[in-house]
C-alpha positions as CSV (number, residue, x, y, z in Angstrom):
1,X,-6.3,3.0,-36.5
2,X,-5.0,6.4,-35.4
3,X,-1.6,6.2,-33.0
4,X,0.2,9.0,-30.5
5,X,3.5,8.9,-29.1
6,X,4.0,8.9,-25.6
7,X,8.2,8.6,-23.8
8,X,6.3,7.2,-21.3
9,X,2.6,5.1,-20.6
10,X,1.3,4.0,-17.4
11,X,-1.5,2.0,-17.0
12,X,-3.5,2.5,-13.9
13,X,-5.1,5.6,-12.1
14,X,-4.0,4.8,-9.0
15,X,-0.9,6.1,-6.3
16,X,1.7,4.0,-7.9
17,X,1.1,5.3,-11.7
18,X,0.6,8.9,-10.3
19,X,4.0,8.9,-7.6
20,X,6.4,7.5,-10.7
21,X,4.6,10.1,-13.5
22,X,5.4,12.7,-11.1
23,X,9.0,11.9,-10.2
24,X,9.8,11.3,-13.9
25,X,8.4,15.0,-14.5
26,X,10.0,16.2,-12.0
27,X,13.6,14.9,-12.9
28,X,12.7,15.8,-16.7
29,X,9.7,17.9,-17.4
30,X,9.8,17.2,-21.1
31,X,9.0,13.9,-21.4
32,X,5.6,13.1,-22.3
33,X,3.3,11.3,-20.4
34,X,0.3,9.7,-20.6
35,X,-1.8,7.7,-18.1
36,X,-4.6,5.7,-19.0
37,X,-7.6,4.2,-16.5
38,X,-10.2,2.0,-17.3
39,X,-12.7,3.6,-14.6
40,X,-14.3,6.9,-15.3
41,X,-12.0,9.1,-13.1
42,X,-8.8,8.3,-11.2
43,X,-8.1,6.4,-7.9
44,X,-11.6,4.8,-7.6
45,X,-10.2,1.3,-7.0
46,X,-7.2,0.5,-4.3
47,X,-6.3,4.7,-3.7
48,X,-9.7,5.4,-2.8
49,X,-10.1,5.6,0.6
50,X,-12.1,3.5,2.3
51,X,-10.4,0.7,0.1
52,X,-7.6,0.4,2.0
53,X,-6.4,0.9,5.7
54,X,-5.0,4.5,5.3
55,X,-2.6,3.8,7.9
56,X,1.4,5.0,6.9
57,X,2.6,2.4,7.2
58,X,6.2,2.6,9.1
59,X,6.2,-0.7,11.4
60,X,5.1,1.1,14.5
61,X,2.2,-0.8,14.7
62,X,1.8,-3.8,12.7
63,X,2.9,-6.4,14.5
64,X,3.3,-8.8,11.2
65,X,6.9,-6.8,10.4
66,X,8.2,-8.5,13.4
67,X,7.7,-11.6,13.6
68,X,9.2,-14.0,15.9
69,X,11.6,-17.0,14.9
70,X,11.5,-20.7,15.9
71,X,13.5,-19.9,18.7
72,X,11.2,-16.7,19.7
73,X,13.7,-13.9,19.1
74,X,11.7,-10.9,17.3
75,X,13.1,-10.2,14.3
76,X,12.7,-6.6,13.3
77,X,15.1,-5.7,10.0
78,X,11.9,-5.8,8.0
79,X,10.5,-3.2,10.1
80,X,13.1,-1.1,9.9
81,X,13.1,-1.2,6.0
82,X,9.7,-0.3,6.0
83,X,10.1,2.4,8.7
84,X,13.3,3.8,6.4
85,X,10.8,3.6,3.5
86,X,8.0,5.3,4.3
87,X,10.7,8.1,5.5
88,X,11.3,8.3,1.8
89,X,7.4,9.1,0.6
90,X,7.7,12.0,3.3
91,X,10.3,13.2,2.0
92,X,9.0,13.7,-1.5
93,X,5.5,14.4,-0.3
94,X,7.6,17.2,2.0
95,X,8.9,18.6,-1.4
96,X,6.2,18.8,-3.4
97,X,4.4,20.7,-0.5
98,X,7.1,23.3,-1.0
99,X,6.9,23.4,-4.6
100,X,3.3,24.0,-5.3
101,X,2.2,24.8,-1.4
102,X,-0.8,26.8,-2.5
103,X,-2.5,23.4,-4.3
104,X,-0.7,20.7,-2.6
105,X,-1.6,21.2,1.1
106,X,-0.3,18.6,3.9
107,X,-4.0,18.4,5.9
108,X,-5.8,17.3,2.0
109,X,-3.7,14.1,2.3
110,X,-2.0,13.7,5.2
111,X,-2.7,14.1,9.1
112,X,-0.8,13.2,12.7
113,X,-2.7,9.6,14.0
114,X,-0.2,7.7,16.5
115,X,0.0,4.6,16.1
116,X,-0.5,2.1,18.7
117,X,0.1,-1.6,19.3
118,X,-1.6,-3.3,21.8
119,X,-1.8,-6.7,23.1
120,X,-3.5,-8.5,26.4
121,X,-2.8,-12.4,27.7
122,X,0.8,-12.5,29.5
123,X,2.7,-14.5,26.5
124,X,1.5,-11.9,23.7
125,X,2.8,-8.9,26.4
126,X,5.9,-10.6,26.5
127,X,6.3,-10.9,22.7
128,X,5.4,-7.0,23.0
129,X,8.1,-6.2,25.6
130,X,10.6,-8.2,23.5
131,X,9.8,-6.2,20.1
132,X,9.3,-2.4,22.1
133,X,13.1,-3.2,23.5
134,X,14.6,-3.8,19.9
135,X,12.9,-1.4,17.7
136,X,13.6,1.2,21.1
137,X,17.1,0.8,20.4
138,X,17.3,1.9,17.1
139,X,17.2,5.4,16.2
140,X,14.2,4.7,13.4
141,X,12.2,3.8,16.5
142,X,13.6,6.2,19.5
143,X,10.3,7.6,20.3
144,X,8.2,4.7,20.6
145,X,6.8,4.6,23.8
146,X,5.9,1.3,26.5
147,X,3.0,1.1,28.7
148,X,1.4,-2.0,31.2
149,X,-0.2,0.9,32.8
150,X,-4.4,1.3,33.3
151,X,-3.8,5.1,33.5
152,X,-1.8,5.5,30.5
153,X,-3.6,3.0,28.6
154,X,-6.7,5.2,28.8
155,X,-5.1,8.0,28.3
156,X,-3.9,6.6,25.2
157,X,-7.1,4.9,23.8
158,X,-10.1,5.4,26.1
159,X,-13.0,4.0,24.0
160,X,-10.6,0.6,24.2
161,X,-10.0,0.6,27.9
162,X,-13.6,2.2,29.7
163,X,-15.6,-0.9,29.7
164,X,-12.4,-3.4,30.1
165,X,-12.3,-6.0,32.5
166,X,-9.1,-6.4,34.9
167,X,-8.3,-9.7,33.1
168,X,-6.9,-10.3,30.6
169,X,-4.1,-7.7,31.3
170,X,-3.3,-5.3,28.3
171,X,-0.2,-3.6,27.2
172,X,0.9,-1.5,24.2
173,X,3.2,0.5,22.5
174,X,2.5,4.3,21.1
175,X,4.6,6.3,18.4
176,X,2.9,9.7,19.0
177,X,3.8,11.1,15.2
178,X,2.0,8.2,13.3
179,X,0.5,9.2,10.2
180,X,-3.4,8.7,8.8
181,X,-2.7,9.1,4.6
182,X,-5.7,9.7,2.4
183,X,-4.3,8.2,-0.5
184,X,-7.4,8.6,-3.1
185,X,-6.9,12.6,-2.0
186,X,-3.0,12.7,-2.5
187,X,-3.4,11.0,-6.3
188,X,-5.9,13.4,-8.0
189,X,-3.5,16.1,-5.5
190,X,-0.9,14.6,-8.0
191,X,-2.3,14.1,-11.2
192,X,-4.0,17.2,-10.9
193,X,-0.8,18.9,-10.6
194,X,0.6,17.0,-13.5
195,X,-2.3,18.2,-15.4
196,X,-1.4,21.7,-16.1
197,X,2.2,20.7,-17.9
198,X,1.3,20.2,-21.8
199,X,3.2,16.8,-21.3
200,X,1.0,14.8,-19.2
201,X,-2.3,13.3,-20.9
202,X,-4.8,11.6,-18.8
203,X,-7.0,9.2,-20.4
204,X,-10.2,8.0,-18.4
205,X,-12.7,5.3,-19.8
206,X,-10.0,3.8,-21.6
207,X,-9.4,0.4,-21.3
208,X,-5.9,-1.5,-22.7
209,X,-6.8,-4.4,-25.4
210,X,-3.5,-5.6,-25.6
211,X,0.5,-4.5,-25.6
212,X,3.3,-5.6,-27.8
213,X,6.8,-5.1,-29.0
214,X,5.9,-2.5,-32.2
215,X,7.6,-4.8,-35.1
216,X,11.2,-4.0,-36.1
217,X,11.7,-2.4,-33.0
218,X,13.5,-3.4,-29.9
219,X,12.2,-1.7,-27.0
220,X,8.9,0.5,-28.3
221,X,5.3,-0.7,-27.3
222,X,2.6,-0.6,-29.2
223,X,-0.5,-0.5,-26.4
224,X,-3.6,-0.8,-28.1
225,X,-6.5,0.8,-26.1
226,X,-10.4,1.6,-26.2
227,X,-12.6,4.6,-25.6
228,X,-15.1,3.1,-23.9
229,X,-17.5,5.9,-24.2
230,X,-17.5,6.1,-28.5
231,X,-15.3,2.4,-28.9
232,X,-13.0,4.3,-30.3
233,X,-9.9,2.4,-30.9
234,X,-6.3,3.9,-31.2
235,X,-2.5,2.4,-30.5
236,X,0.0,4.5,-27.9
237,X,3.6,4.0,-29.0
238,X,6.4,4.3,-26.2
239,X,9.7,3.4,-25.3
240,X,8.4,2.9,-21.4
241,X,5.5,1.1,-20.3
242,X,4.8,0.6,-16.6
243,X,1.6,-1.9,-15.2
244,X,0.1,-0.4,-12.2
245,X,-3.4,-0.9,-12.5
246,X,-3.6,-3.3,-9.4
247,X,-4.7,-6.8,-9.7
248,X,-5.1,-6.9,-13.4
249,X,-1.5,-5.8,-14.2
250,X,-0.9,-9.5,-13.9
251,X,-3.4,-10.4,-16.8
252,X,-1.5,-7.1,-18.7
253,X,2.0,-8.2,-17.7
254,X,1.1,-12.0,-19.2
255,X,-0.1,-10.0,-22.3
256,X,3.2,-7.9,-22.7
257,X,4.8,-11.7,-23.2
258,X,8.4,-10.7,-21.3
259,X,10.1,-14.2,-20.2
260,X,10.4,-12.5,-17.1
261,X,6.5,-12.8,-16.4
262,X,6.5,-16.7,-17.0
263,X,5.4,-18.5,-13.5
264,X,3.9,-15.6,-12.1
265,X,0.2,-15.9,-10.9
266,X,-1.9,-14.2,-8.5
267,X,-3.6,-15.1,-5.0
268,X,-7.0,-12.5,-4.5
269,X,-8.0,-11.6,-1.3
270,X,-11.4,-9.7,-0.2
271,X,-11.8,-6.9,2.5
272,X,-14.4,-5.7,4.7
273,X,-14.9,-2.4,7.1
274,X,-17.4,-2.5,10.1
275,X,-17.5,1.3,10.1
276,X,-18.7,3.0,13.4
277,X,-22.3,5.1,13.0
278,X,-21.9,6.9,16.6
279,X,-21.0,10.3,16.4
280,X,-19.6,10.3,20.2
281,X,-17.4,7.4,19.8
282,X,-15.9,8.7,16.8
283,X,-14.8,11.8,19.0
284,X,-13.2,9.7,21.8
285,X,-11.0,7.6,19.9
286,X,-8.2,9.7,18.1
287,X,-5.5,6.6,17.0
288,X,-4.8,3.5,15.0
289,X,-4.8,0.1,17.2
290,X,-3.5,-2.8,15.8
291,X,-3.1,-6.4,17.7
292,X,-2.2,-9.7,16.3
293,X,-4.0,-11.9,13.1
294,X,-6.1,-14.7,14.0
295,X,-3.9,-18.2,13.5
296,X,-3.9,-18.9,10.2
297,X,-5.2,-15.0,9.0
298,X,-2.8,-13.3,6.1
299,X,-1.2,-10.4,6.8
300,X,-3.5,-7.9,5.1
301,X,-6.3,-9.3,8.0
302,X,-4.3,-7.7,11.4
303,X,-7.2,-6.2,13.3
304,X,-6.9,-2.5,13.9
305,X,-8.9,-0.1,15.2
306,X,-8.5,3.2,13.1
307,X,-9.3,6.9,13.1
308,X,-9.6,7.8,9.9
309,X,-9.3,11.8,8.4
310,X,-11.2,11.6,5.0
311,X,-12.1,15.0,3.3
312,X,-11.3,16.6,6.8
313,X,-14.0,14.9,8.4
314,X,-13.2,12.4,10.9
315,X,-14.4,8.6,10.9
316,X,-13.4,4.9,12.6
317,X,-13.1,1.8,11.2
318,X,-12.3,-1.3,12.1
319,X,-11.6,-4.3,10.5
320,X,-10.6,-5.9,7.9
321,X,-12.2,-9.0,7.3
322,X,-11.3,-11.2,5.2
323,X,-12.7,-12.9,2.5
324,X,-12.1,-15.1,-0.6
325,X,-12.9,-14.0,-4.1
326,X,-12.1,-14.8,-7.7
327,X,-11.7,-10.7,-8.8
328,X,-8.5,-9.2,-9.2
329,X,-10.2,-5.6,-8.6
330,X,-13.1,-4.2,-7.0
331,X,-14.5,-3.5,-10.3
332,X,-13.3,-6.5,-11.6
333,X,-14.6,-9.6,-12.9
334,X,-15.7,-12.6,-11.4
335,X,-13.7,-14.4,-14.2
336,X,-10.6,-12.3,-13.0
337,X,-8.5,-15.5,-11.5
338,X,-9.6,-18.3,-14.0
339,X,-8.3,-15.7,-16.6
340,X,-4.9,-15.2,-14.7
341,X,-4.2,-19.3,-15.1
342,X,-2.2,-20.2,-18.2
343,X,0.5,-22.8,-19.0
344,X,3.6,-21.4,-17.3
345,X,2.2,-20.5,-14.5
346,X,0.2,-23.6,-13.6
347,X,2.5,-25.5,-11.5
348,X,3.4,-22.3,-9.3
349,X,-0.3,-22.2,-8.8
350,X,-1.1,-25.7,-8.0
351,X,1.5,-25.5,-5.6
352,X,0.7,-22.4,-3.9
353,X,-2.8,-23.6,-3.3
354,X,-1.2,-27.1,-1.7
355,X,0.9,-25.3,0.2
356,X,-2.0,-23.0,1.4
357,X,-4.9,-25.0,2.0
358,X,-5.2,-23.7,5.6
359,X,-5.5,-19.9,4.3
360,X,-7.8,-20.4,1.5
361,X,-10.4,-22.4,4.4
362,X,-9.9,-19.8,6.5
363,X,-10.4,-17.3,3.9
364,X,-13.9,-19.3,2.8
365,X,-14.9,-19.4,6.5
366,X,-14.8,-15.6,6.8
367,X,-17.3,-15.0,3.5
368,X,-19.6,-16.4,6.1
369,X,-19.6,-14.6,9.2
370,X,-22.5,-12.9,10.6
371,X,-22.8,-9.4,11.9
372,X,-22.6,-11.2,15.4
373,X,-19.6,-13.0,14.5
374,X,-17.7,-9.4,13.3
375,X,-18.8,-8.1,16.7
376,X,-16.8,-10.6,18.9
377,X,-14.0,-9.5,16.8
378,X,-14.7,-6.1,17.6
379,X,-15.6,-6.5,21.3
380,X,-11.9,-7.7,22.2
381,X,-11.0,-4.0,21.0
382,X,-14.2,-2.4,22.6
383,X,-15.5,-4.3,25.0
384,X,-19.4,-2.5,25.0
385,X,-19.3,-2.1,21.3
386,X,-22.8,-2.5,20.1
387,X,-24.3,-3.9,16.8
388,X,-26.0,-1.1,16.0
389,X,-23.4,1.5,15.8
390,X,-21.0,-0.2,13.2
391,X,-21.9,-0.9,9.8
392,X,-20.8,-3.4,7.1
393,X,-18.5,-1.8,4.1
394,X,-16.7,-3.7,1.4
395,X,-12.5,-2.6,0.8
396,X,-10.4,-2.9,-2.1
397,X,-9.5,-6.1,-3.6
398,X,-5.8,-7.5,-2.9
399,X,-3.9,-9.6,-5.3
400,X,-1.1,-11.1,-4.1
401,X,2.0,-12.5,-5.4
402,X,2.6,-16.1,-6.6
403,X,5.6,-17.3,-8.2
404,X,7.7,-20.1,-8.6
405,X,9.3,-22.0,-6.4
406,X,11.6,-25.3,-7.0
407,X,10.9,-27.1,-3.2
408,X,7.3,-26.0,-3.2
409,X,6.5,-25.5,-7.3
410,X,4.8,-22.4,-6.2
411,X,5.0,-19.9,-3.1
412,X,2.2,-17.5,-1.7
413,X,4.3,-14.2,-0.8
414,X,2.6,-11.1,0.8
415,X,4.9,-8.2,-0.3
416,X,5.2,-6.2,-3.3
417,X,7.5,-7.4,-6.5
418,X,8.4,-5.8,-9.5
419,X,8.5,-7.6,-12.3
420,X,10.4,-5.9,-15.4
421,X,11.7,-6.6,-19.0
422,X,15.2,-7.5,-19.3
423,X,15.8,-4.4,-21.4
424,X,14.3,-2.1,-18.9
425,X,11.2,-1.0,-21.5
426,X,8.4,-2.3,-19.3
427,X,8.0,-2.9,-15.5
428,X,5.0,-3.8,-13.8
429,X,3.9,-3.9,-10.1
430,X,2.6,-7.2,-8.2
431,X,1.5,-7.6,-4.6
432,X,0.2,-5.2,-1.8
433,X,1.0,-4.8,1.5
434,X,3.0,-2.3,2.6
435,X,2.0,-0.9,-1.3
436,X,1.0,2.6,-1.3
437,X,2.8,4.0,2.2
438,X,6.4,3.2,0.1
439,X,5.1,4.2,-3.4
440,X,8.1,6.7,-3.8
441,X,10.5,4.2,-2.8
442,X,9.4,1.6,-5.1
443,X,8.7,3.7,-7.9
444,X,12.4,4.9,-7.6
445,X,13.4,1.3,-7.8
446,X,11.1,1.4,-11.2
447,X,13.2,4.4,-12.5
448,X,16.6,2.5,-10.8
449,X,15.8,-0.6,-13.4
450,X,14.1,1.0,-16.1
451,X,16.2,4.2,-16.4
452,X,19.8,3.3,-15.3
453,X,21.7,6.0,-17.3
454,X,19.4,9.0,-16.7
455,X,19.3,7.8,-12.9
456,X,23.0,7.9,-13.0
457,X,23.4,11.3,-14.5
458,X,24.2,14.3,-12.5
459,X,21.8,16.2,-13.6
460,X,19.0,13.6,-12.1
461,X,20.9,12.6,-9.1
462,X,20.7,17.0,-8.2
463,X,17.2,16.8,-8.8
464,X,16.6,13.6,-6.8
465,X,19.0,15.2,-3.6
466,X,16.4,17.8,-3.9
467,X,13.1,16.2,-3.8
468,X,14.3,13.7,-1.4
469,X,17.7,14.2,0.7
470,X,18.4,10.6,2.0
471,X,19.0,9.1,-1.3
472,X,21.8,7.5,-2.0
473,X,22.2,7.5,1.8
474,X,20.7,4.6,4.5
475,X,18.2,6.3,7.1
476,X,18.8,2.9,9.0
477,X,22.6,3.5,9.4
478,X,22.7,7.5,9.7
479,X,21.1,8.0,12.6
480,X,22.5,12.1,12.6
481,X,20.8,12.4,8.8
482,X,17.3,10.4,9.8
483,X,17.8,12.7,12.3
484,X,17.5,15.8,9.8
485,X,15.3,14.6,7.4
486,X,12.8,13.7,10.3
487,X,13.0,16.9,11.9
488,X,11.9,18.7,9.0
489,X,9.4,16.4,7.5
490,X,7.4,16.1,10.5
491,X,7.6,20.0,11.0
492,X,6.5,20.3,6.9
493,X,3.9,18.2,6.7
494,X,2.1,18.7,10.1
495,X,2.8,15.5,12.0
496,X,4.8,17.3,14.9
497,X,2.9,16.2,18.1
């Protein structure tokens, strides 16, 4: 069987695979990469799209990053990490613009949406009130802007508030330099940039047998792979391997055998789009609405209402529904989470699913909706929507994180984890939301566990200062250098109002 050498092999075509092969070349252009994906091109599965919500996410809007407490105080520290964050992927987006600004162009990937929040019924307008004041306060958050007003409210979203009724009364919250990412567009922006160095090889229809520890060695990898257009078979040696091929890094990471993987399993969730067929409507709506989950909804299911900039035309979604399945990708099989199940992970499992009975009903319910029952979801956004201008589209799939828990046996969590060998040769990535909006910053968390030395050197700590200014530094305590780096992001990559 023939075998290459590689410093560094990621698995998966996606954002996260393309953001960390990109940082390590640019803090050291010699090392060679190679990427391998299973489909027959690059970001066709969670990137692409209309698989996921293309919002940036930065806590404007999503009212899940602040949730209320048992005594109803909004707590809002999670949205401010997210906020800090997604300051990070502009930076480095910000950079590479300058590098390369003749290929790598903000509008491709990136465009100015606000982002809105908006609520009706007196106790949700409260909770609103409550989160507008604390998030105001901070300097992450200093131009978010309040409105109870009719006026405004139109102003600010008039396909939501032309047919309204007086009652319920509606209130919301605006950010005006919220951002719409296109994040299928900014990965083959990335990899096709990566591309022209002799160092990078991209390897399409290629799908991973297995991965382990090449014998008498004790970090390489030995990752055995398949052409799937000839079957032929051949064995990629490295030092690093990262798992970012979405659902299924689970099933890779439970192949690499690390103790760290033992209890981990996986929780899929489905997604669906009702995506608006009228031209006009389109037109008038130019933001990205999001309210508050159904009781009982996860996370990934907050309802918004989104302008959406794809290929430079313009589009609305809304949605997503949510649904359950057994795949662990779009593309996946049906077999996906009965393959995910094995011995150490069995408990965390069971009790995950005990401890989540409520979700997974709720989650069966919504496979069965009717057109008529997404409608009433829709009509409390627009309240003359008709059934005729939206159609029915299916998202990505979302796999999220189980592990183990000793009260519970097993917890359901809705974040992102990384999950990485003791000796730093291997990481892989589990979870989703807020996923691809903080790629840079959890990619540099990758290179922070997996590359301590080289991350410590001076030599990459220059070249980091340079692609992204803040690090090192907190944008949620250095209000004078958010301040900066803001400025000059927004004014870089277009999102100035």
């Amino acid at each position: 069987m023939a075998s290459i050498h590689a410093d560094v092999t990621l698995v998966g075509g996606g954002i996260m695979s393309a953001t960390l092969a990109m940082l390590i070349h640019r803090l050291d252009p010699a090392l060679h990469i190679c990427m391998i994906e299973k489909l027959p091109d690059i970001a066709l599965e969670s990137s692409k799209a209309l698989n996921n919500a293309g919002t940036g996410h930065a806590g404007y809007c999503e009212l899940n990053y602040t949730p209320q407490d048992k005594n109803g105080h909004v707590q809002i520290q999670r949205a401010l990490e997210i906020n800090a964050a997604f300051e990070v992927s502009l930076q480095f987006w910000s950079h590479l613009t300058e590098a390369d600004p003749h290929n790598i162009v903000p509008a491709s990937f990136i465009n100015r949406v606000p982002h809105l929040s908006a609520v009706w019924g007196q106790n949700n307008i409260d909770y609103l009130k409550a989160r507008y004041t604390q998030l105001k306060s901070h300097p992450l958050f200093a131009e978010m802007q309040w409105t109870e007003d009719n006026q405004t409210l139109y102003d600010w979203m008039p396909v939501m508030m032309a047919a309204r009724p007086a009652e319920p009364r509606l209130a919301a919250t605006r950010v005006e330099h919220g951002a719409d990412v296109n994040f299928g567009a900014l990965t083959r922006t990335l990899v096709s940039y990566l591309q022209k160095n002799a160092n990078f090889e991209l390897m399409t229809d290629t799908r991973v047998l297995n991965l382990h520890r090449v014998p008498g060695s004790k970090k390489a990898w030995a990752v055995r792979v398949s052409k799937q257009n000839n079957s032929e078979k051949l064995t990629i040696e490295s030092p690093f391997v990262f798992l970012g091929a979405g659902g299924v890094a689970l099933h890779l990471l439970q192949k690499s055998g690390i103790e760290e993987a033992a209890g981990y399993g996986g929780f899929p969730v489905s997604g669906q789009w009702l995506i608006c067929q009228n031209e006009a409507l389109i037109q008038q709506h130019h933001a990205k609405v999001y309210s508050l989950a159904p009781v009982g909804a996860p996370p990934m299911s907050v309802p918004h209402l989104d302008t959406r900039i794809i290929d430079g035309k313009k589009s609305l979604l809304f949605g997503p529904y949510a649904g359950f399945t057994t795949k662990f990708l779009k593309h996946g099989s049906s077999l996906d989470l009965v393959k995910s199940v094995r011995t150490d992970n069995l408990k965390s499992l069971i009790g995950a699913g005990k401890n989540n009975l409520d979700l997974t009903k709720y989650l069966v319910k919504e496979v069965f909706q009717s057109h008529s029952d997404r409608m009433q979801l829709l009509q409390g956004f627009i309240p003359d929507a008709r059934a005729e201008d939206w159609t029915l589209a299916h998202a990505g799939k979302r796999v999220q994180v189980i592990k183990r828990c000793n009260q519970k046996w097993g917890k359901l969590e809705f974040g992102t984890e990384i999950v990485a060998a003791e000796d730093g040769s291997l990481a892989a990535l589990l979870g989703a939301s807020p996923g691809a909006s903080v790629s840079v910053k959890t990619m540099l968390n990758v290179l922070e566990r997996c590359f301590p030395q080289q991350m410590q050197s001076l030599a990459w700590q220059d070249r980091l200062k340079t692609m992204i200014p803040s690090y090192g530094s907190s944008l949620i305590d250095d209000a004078r250098l958010l301040a900066t780096v803001r400025k000059n992001t927004l004014s870089r990559l277009k999102l100035f109002a």
